[in-house]
SEFIZA-3560 file (N, C-alpha, C; in Angstrom, 3 decimals):
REM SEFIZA-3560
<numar><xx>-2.053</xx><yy>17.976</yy><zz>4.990</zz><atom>N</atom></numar>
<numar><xx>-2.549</xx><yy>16.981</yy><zz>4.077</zz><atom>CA</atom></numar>
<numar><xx>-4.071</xx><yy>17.011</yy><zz>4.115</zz><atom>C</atom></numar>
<numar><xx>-4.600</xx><yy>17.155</yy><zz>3.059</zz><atom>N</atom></numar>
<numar><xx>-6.113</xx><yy>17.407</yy><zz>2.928</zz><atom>CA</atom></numar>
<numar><xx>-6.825</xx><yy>16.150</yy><zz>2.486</zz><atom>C</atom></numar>
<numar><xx>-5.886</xx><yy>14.981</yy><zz>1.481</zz><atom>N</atom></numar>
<numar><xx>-7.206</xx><yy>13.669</yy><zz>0.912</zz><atom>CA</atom></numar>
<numar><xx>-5.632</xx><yy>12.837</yy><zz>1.273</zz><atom>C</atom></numar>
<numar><xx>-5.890</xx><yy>11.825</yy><zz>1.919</zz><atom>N</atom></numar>
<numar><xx>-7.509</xx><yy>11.096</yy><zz>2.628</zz><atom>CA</atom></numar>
<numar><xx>-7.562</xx><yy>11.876</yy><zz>3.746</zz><atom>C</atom></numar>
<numar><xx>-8.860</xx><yy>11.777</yy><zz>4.213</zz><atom>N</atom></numar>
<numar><xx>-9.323</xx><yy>12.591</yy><zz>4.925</zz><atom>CA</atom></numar>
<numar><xx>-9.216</xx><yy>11.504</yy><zz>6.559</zz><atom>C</atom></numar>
<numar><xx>-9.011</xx><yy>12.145</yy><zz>7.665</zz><atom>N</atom></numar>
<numar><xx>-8.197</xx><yy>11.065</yy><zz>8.385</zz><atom>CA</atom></numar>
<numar><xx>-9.488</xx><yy>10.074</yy><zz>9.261</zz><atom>C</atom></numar>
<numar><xx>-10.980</xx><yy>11.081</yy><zz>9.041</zz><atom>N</atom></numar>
<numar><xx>-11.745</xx><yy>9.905</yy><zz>9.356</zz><atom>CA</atom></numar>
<numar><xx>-11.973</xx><yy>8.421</yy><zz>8.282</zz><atom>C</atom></numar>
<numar><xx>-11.483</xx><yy>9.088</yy><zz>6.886</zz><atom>N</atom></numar>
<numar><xx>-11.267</xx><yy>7.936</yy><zz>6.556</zz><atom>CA</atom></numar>
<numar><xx>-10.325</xx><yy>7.116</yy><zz>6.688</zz><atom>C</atom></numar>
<numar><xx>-8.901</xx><yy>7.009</yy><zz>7.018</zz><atom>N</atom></numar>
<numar><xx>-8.228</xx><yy>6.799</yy><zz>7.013</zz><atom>CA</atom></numar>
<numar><xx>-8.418</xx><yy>5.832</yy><zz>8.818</zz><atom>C</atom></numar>
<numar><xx>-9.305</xx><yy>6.442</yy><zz>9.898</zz><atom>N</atom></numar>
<numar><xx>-9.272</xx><yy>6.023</yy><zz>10.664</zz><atom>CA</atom></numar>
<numar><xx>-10.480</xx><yy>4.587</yy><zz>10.941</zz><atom>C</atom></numar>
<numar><xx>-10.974</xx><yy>4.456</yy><zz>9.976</zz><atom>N</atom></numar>
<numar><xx>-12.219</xx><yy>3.156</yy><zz>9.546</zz><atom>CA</atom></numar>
<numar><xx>-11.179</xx><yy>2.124</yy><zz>9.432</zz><atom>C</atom></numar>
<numar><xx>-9.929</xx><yy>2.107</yy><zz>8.641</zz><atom>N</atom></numar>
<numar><xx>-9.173</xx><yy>0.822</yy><zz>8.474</zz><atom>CA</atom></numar>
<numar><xx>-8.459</xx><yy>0.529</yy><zz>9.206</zz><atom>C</atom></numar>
<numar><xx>-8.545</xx><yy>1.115</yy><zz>10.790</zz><atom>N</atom></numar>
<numar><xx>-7.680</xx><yy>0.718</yy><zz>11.379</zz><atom>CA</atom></numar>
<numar><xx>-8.072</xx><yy>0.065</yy><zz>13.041</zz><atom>C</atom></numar>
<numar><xx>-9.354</xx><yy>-0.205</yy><zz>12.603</zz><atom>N</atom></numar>
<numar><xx>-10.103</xx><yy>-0.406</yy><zz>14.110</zz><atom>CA</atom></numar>
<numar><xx>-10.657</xx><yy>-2.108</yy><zz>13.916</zz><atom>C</atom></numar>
<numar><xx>-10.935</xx><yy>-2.611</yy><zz>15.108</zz><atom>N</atom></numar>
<numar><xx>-11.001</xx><yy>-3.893</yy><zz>14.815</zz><atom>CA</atom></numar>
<numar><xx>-12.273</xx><yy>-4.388</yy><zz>15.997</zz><atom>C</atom></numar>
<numar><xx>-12.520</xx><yy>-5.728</yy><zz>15.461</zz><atom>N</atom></numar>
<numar><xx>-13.886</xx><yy>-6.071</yy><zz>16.406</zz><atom>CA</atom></numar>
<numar><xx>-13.735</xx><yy>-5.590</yy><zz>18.072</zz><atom>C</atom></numar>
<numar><xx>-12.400</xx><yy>-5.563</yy><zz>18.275</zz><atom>N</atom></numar>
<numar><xx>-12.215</xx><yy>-5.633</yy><zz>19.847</zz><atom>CA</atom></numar>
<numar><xx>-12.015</xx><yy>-3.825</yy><zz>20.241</zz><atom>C</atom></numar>
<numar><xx>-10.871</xx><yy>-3.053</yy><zz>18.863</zz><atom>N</atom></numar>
<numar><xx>-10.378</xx><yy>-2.316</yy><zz>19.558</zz><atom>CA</atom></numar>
<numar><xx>-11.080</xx><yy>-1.144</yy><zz>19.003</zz><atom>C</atom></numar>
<numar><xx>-11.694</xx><yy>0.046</yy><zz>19.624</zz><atom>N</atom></numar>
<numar><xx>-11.730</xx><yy>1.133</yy><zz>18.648</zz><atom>CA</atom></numar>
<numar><xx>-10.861</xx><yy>1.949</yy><zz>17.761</zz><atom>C</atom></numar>
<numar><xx>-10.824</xx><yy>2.698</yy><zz>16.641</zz><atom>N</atom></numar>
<numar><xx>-10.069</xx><yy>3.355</yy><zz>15.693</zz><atom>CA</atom></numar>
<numar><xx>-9.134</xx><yy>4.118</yy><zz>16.405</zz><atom>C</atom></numar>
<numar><xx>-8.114</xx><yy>3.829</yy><zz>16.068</zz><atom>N</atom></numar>
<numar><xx>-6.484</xx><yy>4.374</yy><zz>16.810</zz><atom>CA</atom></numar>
<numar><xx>-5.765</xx><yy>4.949</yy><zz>16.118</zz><atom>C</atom></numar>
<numar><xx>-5.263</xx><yy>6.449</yy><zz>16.591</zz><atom>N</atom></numar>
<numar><xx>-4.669</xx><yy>7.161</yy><zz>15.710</zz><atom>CA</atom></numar>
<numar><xx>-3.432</xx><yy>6.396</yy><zz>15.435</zz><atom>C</atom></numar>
<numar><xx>-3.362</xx><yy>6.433</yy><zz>16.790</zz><atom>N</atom></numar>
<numar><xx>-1.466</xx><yy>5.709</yy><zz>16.899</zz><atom>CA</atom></numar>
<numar><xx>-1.409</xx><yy>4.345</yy><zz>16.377</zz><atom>C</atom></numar>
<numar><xx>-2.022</xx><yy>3.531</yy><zz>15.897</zz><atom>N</atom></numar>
<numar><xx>-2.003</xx><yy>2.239</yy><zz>15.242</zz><atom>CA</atom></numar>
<numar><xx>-2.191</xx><yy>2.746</yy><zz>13.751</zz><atom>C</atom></numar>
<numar><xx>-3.025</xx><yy>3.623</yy><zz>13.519</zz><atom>N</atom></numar>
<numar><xx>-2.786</xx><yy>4.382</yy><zz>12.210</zz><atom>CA</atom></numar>
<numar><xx>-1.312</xx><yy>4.783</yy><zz>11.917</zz><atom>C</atom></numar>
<numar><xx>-0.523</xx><yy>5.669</yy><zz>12.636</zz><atom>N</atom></numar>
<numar><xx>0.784</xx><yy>6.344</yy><zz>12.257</zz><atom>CA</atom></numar>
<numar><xx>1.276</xx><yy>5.271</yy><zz>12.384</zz><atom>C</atom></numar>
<numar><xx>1.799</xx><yy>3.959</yy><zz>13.531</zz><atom>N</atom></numar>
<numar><xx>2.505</xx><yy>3.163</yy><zz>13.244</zz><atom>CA</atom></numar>
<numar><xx>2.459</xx><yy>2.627</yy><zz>11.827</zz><atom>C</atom></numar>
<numar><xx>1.223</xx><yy>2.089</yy><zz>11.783</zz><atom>N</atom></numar>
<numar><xx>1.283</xx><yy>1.366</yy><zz>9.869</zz><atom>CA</atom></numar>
<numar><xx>1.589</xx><yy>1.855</yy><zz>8.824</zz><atom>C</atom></numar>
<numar><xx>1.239</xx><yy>3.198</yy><zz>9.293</zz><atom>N</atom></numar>
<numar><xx>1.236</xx><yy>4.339</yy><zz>7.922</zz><atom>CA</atom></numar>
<numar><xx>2.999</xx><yy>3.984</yy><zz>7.453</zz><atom>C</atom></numar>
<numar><xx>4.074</xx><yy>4.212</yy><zz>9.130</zz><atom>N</atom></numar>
<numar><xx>5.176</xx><yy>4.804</yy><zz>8.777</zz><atom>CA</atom></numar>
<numar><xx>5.932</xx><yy>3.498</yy><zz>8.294</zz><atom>C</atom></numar>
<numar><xx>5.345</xx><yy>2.262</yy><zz>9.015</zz><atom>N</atom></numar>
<numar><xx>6.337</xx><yy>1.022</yy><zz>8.526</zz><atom>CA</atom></numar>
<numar><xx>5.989</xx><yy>0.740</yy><zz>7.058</zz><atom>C</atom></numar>
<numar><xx>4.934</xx><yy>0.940</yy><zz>6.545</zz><atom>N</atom></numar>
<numar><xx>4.614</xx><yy>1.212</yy><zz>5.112</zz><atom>CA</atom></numar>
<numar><xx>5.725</xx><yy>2.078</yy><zz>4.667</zz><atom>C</atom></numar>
<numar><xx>5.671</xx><yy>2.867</yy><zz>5.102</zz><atom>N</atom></numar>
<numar><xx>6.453</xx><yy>4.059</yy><zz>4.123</zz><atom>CA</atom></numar>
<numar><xx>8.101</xx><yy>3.498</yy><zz>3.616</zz><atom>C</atom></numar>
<numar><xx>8.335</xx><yy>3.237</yy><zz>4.942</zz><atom>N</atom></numar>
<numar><xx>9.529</xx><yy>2.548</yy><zz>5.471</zz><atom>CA</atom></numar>
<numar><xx>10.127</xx><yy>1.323</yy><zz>4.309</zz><atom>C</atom></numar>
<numar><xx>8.907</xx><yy>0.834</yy><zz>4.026</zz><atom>N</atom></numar>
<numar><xx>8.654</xx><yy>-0.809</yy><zz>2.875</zz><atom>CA</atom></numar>
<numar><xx>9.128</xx><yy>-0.084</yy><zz>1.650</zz><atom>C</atom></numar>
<numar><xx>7.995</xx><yy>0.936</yy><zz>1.186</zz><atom>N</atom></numar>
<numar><xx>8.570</xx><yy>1.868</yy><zz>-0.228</zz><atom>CA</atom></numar>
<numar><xx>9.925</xx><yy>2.515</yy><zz>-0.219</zz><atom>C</atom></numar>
<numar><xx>10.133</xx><yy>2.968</yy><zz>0.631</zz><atom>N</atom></numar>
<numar><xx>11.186</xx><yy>3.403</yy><zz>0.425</zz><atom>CA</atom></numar>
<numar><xx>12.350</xx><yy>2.598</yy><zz>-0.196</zz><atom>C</atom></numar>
<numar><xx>12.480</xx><yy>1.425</yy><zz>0.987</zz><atom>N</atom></numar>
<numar><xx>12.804</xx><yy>0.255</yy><zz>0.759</zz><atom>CA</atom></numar>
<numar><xx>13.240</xx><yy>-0.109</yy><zz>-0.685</zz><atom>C</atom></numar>
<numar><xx>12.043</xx><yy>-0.333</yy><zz>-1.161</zz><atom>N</atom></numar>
<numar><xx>11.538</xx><yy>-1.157</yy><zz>-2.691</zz><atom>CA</atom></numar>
<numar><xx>12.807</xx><yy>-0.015</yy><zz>-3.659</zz><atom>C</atom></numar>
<numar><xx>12.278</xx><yy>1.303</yy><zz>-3.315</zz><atom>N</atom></numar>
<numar><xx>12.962</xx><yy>2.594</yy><zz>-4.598</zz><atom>CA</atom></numar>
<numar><xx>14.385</xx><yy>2.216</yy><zz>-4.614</zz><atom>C</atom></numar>
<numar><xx>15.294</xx><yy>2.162</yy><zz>-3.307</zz><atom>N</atom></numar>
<numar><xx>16.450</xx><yy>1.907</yy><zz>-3.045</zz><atom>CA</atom></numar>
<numar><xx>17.046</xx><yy>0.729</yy><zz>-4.144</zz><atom>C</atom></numar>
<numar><xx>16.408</xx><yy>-0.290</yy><zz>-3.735</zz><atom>N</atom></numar>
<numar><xx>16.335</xx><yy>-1.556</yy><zz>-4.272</zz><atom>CA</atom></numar>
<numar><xx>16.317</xx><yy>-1.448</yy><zz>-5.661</zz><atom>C</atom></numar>
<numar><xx>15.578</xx><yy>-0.573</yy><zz>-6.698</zz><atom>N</atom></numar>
<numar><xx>15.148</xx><yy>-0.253</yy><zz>-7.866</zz><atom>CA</atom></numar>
<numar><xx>16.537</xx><yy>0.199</yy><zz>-8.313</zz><atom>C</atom></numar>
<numar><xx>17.167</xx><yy>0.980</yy><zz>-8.120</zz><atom>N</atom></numar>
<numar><xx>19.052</xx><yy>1.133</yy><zz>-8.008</zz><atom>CA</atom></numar>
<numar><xx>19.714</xx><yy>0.411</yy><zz>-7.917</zz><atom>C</atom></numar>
<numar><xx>19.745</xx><yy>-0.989</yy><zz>-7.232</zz><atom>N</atom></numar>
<numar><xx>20.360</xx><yy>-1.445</yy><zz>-7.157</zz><atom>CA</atom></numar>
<numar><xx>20.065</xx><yy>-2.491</yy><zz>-7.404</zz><atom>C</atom></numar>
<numar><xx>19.592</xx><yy>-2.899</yy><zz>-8.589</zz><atom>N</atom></numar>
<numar><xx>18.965</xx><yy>-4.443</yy><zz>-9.331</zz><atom>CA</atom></numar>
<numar><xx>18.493</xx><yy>-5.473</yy><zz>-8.070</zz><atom>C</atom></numar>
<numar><xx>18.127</xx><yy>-4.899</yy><zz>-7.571</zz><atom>N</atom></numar>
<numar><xx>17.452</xx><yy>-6.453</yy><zz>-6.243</zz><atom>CA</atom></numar>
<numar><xx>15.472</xx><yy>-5.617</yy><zz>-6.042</zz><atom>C</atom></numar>
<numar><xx>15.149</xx><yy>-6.469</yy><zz>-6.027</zz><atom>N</atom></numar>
<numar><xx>13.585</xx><yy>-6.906</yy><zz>-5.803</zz><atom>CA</atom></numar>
<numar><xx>12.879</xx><yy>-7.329</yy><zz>-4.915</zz><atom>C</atom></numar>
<numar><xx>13.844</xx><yy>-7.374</yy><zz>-3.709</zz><atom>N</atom></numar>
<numar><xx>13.180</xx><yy>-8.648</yy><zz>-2.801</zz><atom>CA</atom></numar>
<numar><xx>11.919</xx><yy>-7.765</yy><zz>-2.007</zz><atom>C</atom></numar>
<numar><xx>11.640</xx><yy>-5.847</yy><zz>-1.581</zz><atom>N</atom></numar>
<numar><xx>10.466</xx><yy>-5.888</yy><zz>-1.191</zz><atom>CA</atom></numar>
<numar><xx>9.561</xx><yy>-5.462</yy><zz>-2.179</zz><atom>C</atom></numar>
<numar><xx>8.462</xx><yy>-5.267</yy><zz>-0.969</zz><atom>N</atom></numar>
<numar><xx>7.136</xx><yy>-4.848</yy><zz>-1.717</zz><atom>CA</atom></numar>
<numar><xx>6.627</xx><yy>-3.585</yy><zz>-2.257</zz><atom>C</atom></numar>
<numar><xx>6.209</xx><yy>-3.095</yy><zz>-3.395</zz><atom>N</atom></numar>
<numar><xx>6.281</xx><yy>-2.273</yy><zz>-4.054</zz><atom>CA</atom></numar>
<numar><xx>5.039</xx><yy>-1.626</yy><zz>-4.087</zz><atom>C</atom></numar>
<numar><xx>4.728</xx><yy>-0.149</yy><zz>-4.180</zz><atom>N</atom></numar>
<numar><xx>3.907</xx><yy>0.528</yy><zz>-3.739</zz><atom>CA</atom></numar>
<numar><xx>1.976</xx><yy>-0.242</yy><zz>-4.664</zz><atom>C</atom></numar>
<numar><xx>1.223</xx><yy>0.190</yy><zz>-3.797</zz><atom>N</atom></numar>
<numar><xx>0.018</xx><yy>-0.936</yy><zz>-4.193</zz><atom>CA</atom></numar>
<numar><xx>-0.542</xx><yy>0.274</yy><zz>-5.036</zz><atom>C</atom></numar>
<numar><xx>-0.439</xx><yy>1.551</yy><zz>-5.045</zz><atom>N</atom></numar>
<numar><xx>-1.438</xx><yy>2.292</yy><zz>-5.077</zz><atom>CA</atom></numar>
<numar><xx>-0.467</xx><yy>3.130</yy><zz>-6.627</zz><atom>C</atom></numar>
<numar><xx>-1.356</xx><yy>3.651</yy><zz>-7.797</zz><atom>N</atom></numar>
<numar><xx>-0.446</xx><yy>4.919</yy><zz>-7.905</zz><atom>CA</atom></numar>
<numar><xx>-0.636</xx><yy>6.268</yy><zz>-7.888</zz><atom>C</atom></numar>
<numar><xx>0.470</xx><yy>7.133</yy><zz>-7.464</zz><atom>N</atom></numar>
<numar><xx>-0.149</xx><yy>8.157</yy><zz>-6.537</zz><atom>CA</atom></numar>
<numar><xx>0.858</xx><yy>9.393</yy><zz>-7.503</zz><atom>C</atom></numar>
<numar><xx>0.004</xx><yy>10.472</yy><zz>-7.737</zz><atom>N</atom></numar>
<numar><xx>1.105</xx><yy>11.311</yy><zz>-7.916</zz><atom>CA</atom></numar>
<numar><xx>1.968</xx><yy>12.119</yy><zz>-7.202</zz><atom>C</atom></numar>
<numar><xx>2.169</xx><yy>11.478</yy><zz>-5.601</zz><atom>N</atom></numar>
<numar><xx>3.091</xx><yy>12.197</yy><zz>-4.901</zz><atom>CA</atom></numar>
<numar><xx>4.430</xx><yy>11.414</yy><zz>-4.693</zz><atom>C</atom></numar>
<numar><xx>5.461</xx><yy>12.093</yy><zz>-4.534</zz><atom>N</atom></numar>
<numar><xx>6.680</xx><yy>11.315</yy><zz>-4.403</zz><atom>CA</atom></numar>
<numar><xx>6.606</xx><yy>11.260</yy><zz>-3.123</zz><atom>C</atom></numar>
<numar><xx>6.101</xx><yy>11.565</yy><zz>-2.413</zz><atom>N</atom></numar>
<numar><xx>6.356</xx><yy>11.061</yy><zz>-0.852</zz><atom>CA</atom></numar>
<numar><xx>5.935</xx><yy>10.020</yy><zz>-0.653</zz><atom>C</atom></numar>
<numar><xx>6.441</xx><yy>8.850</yy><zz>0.441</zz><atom>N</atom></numar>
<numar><xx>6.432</xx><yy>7.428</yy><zz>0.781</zz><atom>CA</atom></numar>
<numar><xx>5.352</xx><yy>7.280</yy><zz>1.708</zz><atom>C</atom></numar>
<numar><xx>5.400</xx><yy>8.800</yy><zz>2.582</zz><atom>N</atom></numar>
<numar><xx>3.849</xx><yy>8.515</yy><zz>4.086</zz><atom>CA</atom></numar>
<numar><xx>2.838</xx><yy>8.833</yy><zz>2.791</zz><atom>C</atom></numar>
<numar><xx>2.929</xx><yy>9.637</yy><zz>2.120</zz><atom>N</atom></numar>
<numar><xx>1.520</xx><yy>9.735</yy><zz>1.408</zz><atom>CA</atom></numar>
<numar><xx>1.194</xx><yy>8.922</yy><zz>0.774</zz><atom>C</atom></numar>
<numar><xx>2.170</xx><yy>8.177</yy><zz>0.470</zz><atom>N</atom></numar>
<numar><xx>1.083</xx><yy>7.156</yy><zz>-0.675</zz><atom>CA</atom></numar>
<numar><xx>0.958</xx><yy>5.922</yy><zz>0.460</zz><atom>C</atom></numar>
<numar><xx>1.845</xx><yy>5.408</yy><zz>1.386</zz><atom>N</atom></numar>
<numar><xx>1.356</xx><yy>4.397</yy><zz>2.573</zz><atom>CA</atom></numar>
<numar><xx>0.204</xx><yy>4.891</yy><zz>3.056</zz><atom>C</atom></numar>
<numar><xx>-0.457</xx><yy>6.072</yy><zz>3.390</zz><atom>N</atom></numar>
<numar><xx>-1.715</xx><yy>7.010</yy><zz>3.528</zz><atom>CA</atom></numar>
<numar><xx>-2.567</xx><yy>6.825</yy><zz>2.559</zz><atom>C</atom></numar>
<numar><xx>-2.448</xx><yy>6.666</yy><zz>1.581</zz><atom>N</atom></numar>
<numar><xx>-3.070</xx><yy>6.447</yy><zz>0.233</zz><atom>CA</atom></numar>
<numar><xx>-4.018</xx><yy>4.820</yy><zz>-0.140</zz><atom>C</atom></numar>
<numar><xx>-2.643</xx><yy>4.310</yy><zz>0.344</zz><atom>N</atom></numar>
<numar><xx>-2.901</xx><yy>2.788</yy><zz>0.436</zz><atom>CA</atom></numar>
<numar><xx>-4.044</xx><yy>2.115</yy><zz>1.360</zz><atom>C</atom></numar>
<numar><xx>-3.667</xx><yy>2.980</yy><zz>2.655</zz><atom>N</atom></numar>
<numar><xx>-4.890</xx><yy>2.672</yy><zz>3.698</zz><atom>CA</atom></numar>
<numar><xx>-6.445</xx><yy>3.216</yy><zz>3.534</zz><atom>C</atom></numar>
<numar><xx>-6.399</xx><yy>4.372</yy><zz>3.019</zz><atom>N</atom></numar>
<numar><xx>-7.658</xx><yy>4.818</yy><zz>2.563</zz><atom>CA</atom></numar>
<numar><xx>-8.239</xx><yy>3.755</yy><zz>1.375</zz><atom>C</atom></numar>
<numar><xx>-7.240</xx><yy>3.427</yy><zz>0.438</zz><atom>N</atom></numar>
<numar><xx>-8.162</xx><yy>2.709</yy><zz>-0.537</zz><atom>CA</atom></numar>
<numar><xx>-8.476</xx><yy>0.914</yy><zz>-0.225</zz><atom>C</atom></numar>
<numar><xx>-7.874</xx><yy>0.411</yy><zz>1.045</zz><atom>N</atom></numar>
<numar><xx>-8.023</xx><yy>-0.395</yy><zz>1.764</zz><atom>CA</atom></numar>
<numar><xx>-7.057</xx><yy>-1.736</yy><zz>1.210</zz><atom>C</atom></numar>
<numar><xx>-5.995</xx><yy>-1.149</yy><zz>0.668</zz><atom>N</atom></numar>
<numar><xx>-4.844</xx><yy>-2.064</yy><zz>0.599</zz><atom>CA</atom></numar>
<numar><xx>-4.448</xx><yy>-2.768</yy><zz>1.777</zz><atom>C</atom></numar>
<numar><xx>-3.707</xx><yy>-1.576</yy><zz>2.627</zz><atom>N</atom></numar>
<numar><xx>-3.217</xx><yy>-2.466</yy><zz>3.765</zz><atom>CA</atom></numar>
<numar><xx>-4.243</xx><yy>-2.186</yy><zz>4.663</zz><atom>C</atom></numar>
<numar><xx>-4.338</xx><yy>-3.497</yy><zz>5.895</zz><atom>N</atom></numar>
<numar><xx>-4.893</xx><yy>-2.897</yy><zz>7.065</zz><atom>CA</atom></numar>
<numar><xx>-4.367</xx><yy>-3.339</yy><zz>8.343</zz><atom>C</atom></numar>
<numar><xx>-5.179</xx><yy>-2.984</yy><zz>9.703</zz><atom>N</atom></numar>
<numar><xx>-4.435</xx><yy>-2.922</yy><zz>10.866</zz><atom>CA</atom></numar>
<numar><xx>-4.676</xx><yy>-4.646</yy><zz>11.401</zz><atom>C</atom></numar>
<numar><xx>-4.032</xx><yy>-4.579</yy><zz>11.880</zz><atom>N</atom></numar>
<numar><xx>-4.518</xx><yy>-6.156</yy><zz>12.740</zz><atom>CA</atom></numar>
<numar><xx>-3.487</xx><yy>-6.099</yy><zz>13.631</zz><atom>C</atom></numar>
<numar><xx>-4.267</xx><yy>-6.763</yy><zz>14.952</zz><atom>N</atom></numar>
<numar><xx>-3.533</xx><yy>-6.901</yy><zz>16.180</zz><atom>CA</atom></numar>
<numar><xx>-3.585</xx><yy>-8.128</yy><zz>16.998</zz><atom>C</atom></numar>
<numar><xx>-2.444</xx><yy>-8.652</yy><zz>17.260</zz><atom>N</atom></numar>
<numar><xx>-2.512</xx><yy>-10.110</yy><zz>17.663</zz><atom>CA</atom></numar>
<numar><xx>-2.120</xx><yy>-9.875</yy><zz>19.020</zz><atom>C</atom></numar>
<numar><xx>-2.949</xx><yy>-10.395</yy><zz>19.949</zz><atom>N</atom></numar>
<numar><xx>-2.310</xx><yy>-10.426</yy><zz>21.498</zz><atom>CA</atom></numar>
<numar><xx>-1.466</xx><yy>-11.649</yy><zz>21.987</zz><atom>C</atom></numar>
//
């Protein structure tokens, strides 16, 4: 995968306390993906209840456009102790 580029991708995921984390990146990326997928299923089967992709992307893949989303600063990381 060449865009987003993963230092960008790694700016939205760091916070006053913690520095930029890959692995807090892939977690979000994949439970994102996880959400779209979700939503498409749902699109088959007349129900609505999740959330539907923020971004539009011309890839059919679900990590790329949850990847997509974070670069353009849809979703972001947050961590509650």
């Amino acid at each position: 995968m060449i865009e987003p580029r993963i230092d960008q991708l790694l700016s939205h995921t760091s916070t006053d306390i913690d520095p930029p984390s890959r692995y807090a990146l892939v977690i979000m990326a994949a439970k994102r993906a996880r959400q779209i997928n979700n939503y498409h299923h749902q699109l088959g089967e007349g129900t609505f209840d999740e959330f539907p992709p923020l971004v539009e992307s011309r890839s059919k893949n679900y990590l790329t456009m949850s990847l997509e989303e974070v670069a353009e600063g849809k979703i972001k990381y947050s961590y509650k102790a």
